[in-house]
C-alpha positions as CSV (number, residue, x, y, z in Angstrom):
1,X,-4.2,16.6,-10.8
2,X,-7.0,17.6,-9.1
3,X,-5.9,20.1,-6.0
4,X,-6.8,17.8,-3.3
5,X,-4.7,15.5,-4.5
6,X,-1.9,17.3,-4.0
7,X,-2.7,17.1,-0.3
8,X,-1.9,13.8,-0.3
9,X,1.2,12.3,1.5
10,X,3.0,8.9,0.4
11,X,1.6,6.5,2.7
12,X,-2.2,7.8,1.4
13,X,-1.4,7.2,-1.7
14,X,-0.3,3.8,-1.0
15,X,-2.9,3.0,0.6
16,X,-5.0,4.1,-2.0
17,X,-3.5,2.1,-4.6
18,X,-3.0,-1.2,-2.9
19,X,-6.9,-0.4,-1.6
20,X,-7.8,0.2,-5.5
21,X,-6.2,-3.6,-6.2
22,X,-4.5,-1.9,-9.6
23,X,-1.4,-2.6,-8.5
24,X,2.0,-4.9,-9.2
25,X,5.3,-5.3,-7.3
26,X,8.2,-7.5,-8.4
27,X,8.8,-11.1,-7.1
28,X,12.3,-10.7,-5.5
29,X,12.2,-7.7,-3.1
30,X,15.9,-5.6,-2.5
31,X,17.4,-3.9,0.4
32,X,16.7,-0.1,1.1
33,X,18.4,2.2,2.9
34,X,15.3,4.1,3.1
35,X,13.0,1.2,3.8
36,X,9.7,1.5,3.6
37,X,7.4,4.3,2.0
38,X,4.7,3.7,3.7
39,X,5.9,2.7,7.5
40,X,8.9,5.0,7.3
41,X,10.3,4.0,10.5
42,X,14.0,5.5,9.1
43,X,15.3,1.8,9.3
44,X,16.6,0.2,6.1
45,X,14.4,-2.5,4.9
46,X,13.6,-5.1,2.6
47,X,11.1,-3.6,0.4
48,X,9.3,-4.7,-3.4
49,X,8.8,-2.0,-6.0
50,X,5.4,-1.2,-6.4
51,X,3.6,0.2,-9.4
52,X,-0.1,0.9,-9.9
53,X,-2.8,3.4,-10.1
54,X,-5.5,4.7,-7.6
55,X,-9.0,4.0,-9.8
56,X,-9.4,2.9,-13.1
57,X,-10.0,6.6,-14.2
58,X,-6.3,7.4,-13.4
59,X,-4.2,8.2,-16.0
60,X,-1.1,8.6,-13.3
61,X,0.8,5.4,-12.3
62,X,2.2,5.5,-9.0
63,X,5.5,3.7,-8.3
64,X,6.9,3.0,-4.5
65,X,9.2,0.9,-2.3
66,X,7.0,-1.0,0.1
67,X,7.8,-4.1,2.6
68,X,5.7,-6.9,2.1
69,X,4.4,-6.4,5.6
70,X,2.9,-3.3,5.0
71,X,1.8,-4.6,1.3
72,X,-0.4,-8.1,2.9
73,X,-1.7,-5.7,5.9
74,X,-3.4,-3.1,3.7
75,X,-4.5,-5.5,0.9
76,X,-5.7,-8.6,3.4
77,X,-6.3,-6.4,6.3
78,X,-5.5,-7.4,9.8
79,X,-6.6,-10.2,11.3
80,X,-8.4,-7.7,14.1
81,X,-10.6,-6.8,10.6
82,X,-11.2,-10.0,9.6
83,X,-12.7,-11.2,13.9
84,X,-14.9,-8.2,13.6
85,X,-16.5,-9.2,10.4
86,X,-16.8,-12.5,10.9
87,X,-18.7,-11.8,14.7
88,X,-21.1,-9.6,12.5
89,X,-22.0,-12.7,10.3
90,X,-22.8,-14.4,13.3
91,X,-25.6,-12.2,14.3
């Protein structure tokens, strides 16, 4: 692992993978205690395990408990993302 790397806290990582698009989670998602690794707001939550890997160079697989919130917002974007691109197809 490069040292940079190890600079990096959960919710970069996550980001990273889901960003990458190498990723999986199960179908059913289960209650944590914990919630969410990537929105930590110390709540339980209903989260999916995650598993993936940050480029196609990575050797490392990456596992996490993510809510589906968190997982549609960082993979589809927000809709806020998806009015400013579509205003600069207009022009």
């Amino acid at each position: 692992m490069l040292v940079w790397q190890n600079n990096l806290n959960t919710p970069e990582l996550i980001e990273q993978v889901i960003g990458s698009g190498l990723f999986s989670f199960d179908d059913e998602p289960t209650f944590s205690w914990q919630g969410c690794e990537h929105c930590s707001d110390g709540l339980g939550a209903t989260v999916y395990d995650l598993q993936g890997y940050r480029s196609l160079t990575d050797t490392e697989l990456y596992e996490f408990q993510v809510c589906g919130d968190c997982i549609h917002r960082l993979y589809y974007g927000t809709e806020d993302n998806y009015n400013e691109n579509e205003n600069h197809t207009l022009r």
